[in-house]
C-alpha positions as CSV (number, residue, x, y, z in Angstrom):
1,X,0.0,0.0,0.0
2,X,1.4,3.1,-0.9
3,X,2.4,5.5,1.8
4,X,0.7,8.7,2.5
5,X,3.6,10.6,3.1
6,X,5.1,10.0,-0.4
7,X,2.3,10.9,-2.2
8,X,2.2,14.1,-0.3
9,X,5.3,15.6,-1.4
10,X,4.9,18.9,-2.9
11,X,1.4,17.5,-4.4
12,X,3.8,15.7,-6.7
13,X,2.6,12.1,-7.4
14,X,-0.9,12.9,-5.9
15,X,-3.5,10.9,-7.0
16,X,-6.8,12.4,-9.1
17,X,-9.7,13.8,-6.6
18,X,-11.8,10.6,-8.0
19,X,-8.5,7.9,-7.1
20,X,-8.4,9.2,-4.0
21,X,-11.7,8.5,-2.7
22,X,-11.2,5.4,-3.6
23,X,-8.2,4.9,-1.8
24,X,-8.1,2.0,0.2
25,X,-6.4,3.4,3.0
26,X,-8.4,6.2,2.9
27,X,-11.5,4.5,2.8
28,X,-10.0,2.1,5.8
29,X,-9.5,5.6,8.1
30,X,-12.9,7.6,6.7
31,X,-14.2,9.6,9.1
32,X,-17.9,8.0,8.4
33,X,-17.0,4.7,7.5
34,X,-18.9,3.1,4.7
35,X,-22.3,3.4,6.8
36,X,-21.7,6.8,7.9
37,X,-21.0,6.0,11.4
38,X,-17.6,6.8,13.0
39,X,-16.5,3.7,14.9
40,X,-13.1,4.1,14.3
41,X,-10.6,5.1,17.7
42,X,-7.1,6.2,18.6
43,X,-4.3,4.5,19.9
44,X,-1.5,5.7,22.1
45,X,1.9,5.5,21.4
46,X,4.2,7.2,19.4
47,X,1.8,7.6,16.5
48,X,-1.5,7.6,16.2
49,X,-3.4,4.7,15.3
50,X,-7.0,4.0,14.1
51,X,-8.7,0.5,15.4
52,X,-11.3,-0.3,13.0
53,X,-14.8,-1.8,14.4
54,X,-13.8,-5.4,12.8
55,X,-10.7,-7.2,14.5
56,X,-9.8,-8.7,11.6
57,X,-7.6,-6.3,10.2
58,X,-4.3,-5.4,11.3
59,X,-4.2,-1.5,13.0
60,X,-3.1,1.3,10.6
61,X,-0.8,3.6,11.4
62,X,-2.0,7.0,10.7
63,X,0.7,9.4,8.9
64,X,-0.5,12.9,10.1
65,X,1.8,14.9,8.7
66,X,1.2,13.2,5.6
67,X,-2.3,13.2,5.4
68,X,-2.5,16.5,6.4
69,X,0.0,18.0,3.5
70,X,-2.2,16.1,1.0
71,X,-5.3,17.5,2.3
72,X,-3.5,20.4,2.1
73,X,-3.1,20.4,-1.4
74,X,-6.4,19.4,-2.3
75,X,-8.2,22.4,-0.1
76,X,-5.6,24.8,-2.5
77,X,-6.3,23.2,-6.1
78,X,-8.5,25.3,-7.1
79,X,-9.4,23.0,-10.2
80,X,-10.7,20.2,-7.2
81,X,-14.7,20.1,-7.4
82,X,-17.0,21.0,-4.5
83,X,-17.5,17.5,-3.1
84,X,-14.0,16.8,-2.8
85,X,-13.4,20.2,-1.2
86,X,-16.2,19.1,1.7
87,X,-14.7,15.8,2.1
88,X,-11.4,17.0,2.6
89,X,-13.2,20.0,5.0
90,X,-14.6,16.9,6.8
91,X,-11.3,15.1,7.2
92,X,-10.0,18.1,8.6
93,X,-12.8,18.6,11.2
94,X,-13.2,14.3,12.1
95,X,-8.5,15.1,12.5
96,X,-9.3,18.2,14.7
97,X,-11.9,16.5,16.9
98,X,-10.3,12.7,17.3
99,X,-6.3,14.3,17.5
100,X,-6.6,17.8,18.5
101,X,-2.9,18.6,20.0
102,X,-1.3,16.6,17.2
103,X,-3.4,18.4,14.6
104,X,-2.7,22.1,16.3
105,X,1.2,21.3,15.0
106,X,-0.1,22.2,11.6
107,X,-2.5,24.4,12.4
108,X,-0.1,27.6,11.2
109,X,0.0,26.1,8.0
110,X,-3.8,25.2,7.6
111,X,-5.0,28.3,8.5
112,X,-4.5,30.7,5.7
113,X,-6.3,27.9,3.1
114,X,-9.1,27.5,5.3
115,X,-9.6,31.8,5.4
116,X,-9.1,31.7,1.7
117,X,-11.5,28.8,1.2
118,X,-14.0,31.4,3.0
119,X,-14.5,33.4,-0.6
120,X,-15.9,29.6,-2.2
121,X,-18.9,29.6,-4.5
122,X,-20.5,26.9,-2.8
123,X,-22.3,27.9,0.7
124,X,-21.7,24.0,1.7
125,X,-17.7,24.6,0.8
126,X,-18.3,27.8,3.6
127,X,-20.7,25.8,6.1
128,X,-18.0,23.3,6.4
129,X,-15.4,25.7,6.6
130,X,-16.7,27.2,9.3
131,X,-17.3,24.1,11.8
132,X,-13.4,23.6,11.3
133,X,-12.6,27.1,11.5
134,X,-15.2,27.2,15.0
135,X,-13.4,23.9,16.4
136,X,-9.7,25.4,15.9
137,X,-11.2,28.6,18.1
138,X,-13.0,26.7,21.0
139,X,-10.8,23.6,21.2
140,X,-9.0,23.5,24.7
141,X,-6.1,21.9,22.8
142,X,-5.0,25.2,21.7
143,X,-4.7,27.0,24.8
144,X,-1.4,28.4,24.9
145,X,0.5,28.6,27.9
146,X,1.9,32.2,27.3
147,X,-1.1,34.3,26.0
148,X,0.8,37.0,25.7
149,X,1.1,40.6,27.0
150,X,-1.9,43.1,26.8
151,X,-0.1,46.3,26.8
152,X,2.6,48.0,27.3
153,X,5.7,49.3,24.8
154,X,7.6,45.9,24.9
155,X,4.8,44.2,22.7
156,X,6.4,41.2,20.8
157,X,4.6,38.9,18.1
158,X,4.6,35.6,19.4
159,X,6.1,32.6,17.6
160,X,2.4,31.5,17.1
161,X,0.8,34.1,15.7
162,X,-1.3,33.2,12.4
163,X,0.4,35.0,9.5
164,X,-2.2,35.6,6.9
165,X,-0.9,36.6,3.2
166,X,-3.6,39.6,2.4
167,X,-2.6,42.3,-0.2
168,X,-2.1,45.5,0.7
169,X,-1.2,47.3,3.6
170,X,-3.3,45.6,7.1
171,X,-4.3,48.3,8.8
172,X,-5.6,46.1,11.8
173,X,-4.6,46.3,15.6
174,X,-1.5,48.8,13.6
175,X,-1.5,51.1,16.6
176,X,0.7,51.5,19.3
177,X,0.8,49.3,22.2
178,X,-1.4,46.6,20.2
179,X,0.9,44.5,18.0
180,X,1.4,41.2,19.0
181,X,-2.4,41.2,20.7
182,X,-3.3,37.3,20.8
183,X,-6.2,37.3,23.0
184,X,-9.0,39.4,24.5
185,X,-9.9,39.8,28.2
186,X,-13.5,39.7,27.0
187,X,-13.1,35.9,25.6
188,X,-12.1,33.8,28.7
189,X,-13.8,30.6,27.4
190,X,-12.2,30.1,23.7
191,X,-8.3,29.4,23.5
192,X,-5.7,31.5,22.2
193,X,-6.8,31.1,18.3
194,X,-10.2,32.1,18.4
195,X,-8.7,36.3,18.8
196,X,-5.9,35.4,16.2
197,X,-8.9,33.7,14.3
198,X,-10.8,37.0,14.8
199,X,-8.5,39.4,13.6
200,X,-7.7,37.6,10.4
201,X,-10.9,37.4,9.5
202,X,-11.6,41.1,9.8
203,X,-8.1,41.5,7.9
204,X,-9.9,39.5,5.1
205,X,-13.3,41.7,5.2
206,X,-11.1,44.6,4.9
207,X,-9.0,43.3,1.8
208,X,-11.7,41.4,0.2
209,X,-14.8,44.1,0.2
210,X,-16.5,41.9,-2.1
211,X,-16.6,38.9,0.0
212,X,-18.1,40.8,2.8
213,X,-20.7,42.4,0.9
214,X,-21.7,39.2,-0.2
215,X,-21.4,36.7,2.5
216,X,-20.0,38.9,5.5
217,X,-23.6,38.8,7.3
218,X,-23.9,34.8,6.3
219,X,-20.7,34.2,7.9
220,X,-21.0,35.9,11.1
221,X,-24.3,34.5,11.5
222,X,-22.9,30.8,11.3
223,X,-20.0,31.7,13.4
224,X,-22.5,32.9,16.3
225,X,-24.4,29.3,16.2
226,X,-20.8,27.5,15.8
227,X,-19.6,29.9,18.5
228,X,-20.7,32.5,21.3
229,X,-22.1,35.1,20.0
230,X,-21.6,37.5,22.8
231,X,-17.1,36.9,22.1
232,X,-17.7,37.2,19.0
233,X,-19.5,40.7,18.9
234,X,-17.0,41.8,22.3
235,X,-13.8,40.7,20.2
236,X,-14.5,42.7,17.1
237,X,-15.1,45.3,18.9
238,X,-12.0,45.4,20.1
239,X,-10.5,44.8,17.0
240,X,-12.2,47.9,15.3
241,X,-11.7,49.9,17.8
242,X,-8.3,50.2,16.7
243,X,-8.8,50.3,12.8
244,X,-7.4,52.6,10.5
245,X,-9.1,52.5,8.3
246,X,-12.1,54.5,9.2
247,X,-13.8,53.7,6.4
248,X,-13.9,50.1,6.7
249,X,-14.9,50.1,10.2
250,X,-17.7,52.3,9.7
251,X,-19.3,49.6,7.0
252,X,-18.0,46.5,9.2
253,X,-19.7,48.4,12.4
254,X,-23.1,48.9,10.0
255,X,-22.9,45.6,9.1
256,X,-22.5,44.4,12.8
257,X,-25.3,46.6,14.0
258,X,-27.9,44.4,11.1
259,X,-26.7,41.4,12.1
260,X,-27.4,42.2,15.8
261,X,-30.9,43.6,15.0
262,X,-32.0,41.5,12.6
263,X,-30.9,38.1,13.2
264,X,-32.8,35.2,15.0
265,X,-29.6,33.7,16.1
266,X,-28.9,37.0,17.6
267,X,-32.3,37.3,19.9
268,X,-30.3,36.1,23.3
269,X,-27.7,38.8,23.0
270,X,-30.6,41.2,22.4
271,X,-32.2,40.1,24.9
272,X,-28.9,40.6,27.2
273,X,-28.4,44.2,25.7
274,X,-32.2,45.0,26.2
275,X,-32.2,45.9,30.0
276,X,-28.5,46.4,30.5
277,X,-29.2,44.6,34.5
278,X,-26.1,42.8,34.6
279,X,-22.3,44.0,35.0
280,X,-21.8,41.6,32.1
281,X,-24.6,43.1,29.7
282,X,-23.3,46.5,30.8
283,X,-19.5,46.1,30.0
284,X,-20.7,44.6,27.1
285,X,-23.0,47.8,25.8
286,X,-19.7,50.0,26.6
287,X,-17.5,47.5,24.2
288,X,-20.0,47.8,21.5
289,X,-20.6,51.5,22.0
290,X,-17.1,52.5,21.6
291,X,-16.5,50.8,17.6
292,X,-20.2,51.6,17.1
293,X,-19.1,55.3,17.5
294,X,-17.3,54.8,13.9
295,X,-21.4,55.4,12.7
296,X,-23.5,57.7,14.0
297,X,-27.0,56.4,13.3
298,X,-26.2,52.6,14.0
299,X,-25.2,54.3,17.5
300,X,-28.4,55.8,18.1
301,X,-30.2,52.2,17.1
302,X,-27.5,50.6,19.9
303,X,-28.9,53.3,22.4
304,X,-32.8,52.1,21.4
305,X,-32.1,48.8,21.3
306,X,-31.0,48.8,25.7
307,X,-33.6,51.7,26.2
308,X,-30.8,54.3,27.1
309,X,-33.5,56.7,25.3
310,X,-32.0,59.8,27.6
311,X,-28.5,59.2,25.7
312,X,-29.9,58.2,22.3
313,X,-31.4,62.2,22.5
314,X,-28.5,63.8,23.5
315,X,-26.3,62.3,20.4
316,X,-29.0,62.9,17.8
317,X,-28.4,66.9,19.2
318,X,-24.8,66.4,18.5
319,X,-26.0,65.2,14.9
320,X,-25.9,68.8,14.0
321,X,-22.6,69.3,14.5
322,X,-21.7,66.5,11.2
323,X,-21.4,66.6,7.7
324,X,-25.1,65.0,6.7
325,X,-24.5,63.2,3.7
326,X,-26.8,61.6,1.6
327,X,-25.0,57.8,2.9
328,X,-25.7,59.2,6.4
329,X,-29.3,60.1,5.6
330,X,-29.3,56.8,4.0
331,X,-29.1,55.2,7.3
332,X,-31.3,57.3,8.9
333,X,-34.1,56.1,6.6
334,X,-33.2,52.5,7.3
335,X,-33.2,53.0,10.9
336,X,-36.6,54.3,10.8
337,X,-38.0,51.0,9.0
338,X,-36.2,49.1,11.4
339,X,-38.0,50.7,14.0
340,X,-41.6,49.5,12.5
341,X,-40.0,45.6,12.5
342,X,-41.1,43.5,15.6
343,X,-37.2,43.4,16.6
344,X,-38.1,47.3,18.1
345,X,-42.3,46.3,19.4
346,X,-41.7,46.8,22.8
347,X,-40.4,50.8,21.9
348,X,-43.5,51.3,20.2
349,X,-45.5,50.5,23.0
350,X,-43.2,52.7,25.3
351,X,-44.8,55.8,23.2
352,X,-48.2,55.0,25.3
353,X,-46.3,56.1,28.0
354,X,-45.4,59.4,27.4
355,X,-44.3,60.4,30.7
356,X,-42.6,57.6,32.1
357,X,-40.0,57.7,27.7
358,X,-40.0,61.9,27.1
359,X,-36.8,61.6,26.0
360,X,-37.7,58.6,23.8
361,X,-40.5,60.8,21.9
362,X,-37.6,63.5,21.9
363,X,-35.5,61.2,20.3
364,X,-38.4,60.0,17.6
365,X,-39.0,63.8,16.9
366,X,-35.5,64.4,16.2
367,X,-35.1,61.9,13.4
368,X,-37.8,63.3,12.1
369,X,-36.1,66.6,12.0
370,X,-33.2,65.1,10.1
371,X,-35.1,63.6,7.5
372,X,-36.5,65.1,3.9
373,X,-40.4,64.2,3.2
374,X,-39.7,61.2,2.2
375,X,-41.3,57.6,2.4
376,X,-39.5,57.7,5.7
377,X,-40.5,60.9,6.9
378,X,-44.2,60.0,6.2
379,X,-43.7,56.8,8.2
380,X,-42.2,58.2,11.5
381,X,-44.9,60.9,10.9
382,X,-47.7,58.8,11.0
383,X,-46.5,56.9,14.1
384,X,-45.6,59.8,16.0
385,X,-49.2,61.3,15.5
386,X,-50.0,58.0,16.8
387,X,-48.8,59.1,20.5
388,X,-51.8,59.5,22.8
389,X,-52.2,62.8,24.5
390,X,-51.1,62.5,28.5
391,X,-54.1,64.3,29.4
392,X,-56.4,61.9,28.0
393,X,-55.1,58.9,29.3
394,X,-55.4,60.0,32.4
395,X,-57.9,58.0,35.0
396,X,-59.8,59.2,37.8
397,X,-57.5,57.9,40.5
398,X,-54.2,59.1,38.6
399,X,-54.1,62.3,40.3
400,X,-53.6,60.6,43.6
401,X,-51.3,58.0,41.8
402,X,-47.3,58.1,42.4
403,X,-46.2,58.3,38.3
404,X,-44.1,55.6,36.9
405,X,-40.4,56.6,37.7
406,X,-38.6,56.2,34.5
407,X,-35.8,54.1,33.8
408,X,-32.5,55.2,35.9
409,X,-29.1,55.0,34.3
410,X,-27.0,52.5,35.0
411,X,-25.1,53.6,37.8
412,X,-21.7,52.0,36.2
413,X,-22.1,53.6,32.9
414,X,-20.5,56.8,32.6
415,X,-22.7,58.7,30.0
416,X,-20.7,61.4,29.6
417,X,-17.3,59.9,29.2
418,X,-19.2,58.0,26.0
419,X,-21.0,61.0,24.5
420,X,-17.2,62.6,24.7
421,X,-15.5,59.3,22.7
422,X,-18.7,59.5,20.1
423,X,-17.8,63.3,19.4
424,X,-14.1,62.4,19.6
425,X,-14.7,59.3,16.5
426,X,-16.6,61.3,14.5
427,X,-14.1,64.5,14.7
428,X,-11.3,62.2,12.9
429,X,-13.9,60.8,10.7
430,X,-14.9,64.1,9.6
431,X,-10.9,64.9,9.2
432,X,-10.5,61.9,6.5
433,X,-13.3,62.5,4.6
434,X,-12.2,66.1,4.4
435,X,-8.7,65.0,3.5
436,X,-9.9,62.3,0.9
437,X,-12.1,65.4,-0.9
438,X,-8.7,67.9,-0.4
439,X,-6.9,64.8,-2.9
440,X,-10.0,64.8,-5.2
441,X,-9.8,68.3,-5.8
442,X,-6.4,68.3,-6.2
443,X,-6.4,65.9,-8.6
444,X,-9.6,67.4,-10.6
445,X,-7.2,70.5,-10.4
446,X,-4.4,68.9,-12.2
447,X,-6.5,67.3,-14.7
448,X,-8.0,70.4,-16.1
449,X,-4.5,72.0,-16.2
């Protein structure tokens, strides 16, 4: 039988897709067996061994390293077909889950396939992807001893650290004091990949606009069932939070924001967010709020969506102070629709009470100021006119009832210190989009000379 490990040289030698499949040895160690069951176990040792379910047959010893470089190759032909890209997807997962510490030795080298195999045609190609992509992140096998510092000048990249080939300059976690991050104080129960894992894949976003225009929001979403969602959300947060590249956060942030809204996979976290009763749910509003500063409007929709209606007020006053483009306006409208979806019900039946959500009305009122008379604009109108007068709703034992105190900030939530960081984002966004149109006219200049 021929070995595995000298077919795997350089793909030179490699059997067809169609031969290997019908590999004998491969057959003899397939993750579902010819019934689909996996009955097949591990030995100790020095190598690893399969025992399969009949006794008959003498125990094969498994040649990782060879098996994985051949899967390897396969993943990166881009001429293989879709089938043989999922069974290969599913070796990888069935290698992951039976030899985890042995299979994190070559986990440097699968890495930058699997992200690439992310931008596949073939949503089954992505699925599986992602389930192998999800155990890397939450496997305890690897949990790194040294996770590395958190801050400080000294900041080294560790020996570990998933390099990821992406053209063009990366522009994430680039700032001071933040090279070399590996993992996040806000994901204590994944290991040390599932950060690196996080990074990269913003790196990819921000490189490949395309891919996350198409299948950004289908990705995440999966990623939130394979993983928890609550890490996910806190970890890119951090990560945008120190982007460059303002422009690209602002659109990763708006995508964010419709995933979090929108998404039945998502109703948990929204739940979570809703009351903000928790230290957890609390730290977590204050991660979010900080990269969702990078766009105004999905800011406000963050501020409606835990009821902080007070807040949500006082930044649509500071909306005067931007440069209202027809993108901003844009979002504005879309935020208004969003609020006649079920997702934002229990605001609408906050307007009964009037005096227990002012500021909530205020808010209401003020997007309505922003808008043109437009579709949107006639929608808002209407439901606003909707709002009951106080003085009518009131009973004949209301005068000697004590009115309904209105929600109280959170104590640990310092407002102010937010509404300064949302002013301070949206001062440097305001400084590249001016210095973006300072090169257009420049260049306009020189053409017409």
């Amino acid at each position: 039988m021929t070995s595995l490990t000298s077919r795997s040289q350089c793909c030179r030698g490699r059997k067809t897709p169609a031969a290997l499949r019908h590999d004998p040895l491969f057959l003899s160690l397939s993750p579902g067996g010819p019934d689909g069951s996996c009955d097949s176990s591990f030995g100790g040792g020095g190598g690893s061994v399969f025992t399969p379910a009949s006794t008959e047959r003498a125990p094969v010893t498994l040649h990782l390293d060879g098996i994985v470089q051949v899967l390897n190759c396969h993943l990166s032909d881009m001429a293989i077909g879709m089938m043989t890209r999922i069974a290969v997807l599913k070796w990888l997962y069935h290698l992951y889950i039976k030899t985890p510490r042995k299979m994190f030795r070559h986990t440097d080298s699968l890495f930058p396939i699997l992200l690439q195999t992310l931008s596949d045609e073939s949503d089954e190609v992505i699925l599986k992807d992602l389930e192998v992509l999800a155990e890397i992140a939450s496997s305890p096998a690897g949990q790194t001893d040294d996770p590395g510092p958190l801050d400080g000048p000294d900041l080294r990249v560790s020996h570990s650290e998933l390099q990821v080939p992406t053209p063009g300059r990366a522009n994430l976690l680039n700032t001071p004091g933040t090279k070399g991050l590996e993992c996040s104080p806000s994901t204590p129960t994944m290991n040390s990949y599932f950060y690196k894992f996080m990074i990269n894949l913003l790196k990819r976003f921000s490189s490949e606009r395309k891919l996350l225009e198409a299948r950004g929001a289908f990705i995440i979403r999966q990623l939130c069932l394979l993983l928890n969602a609550e890490n996910i959300f806190h970890s890119m947060a951090d990560i945008l939070l120190r982007e460059e590249d303002l422009k690209f956060a602002s659109t990763m942030v708006h995508t964010l924001n419709t995933i979090l809204l929108t998404s039945t996979e998502l109703f948990q976290l929204r739940n979570q967010l809703k009351d903000l009763k928790t230290l957890e749910s609390q730290n977590l509003f204050c991660c979010l709020y900080r990269s969702w500063c990078h766009n105004p409007v999905t800011t406000v929709s963050l501020c409606f969506l835990t009821q902080n209606y007070r807040h949500a007020y006082d930044l649509i006053q500071k909306f005067g102070d931007l440069e209202v483009t027809v993108d901003f306006l844009t979002e504005v409208d879309k935020l208004v629709q969003l609020i006649e979806c079920p997702i934002f019900t229990y605001l609408r039946l906050q307007l009964l009470d009037v005096k227990s959500h002012p500021h909530l009305i205020k808010a209401l009122y003020g997007l309505l100021m922003l808008l043109p008379q437009s579709s949107a604009f006639q929608l808002l109108s209407r439901r606003l006119q909707c709002v009951p007068n106080p003085e009518l709703l009131q009973t004949e034992d209301s005068p000697q009832a004590a009115p309904k105190a209105q929600k109280a900030d959170s104590p640990s939530i310092d407002y102010a210190e937010l509404l300064q960081h949302f002013e301070k984002v949206q001062k440097k966004h305001l400084e590249v989009r001016h210095q973006r149109s300072g090169r257009g006219d420049h260049l306009d200049r020189r053409v017409v000379l």
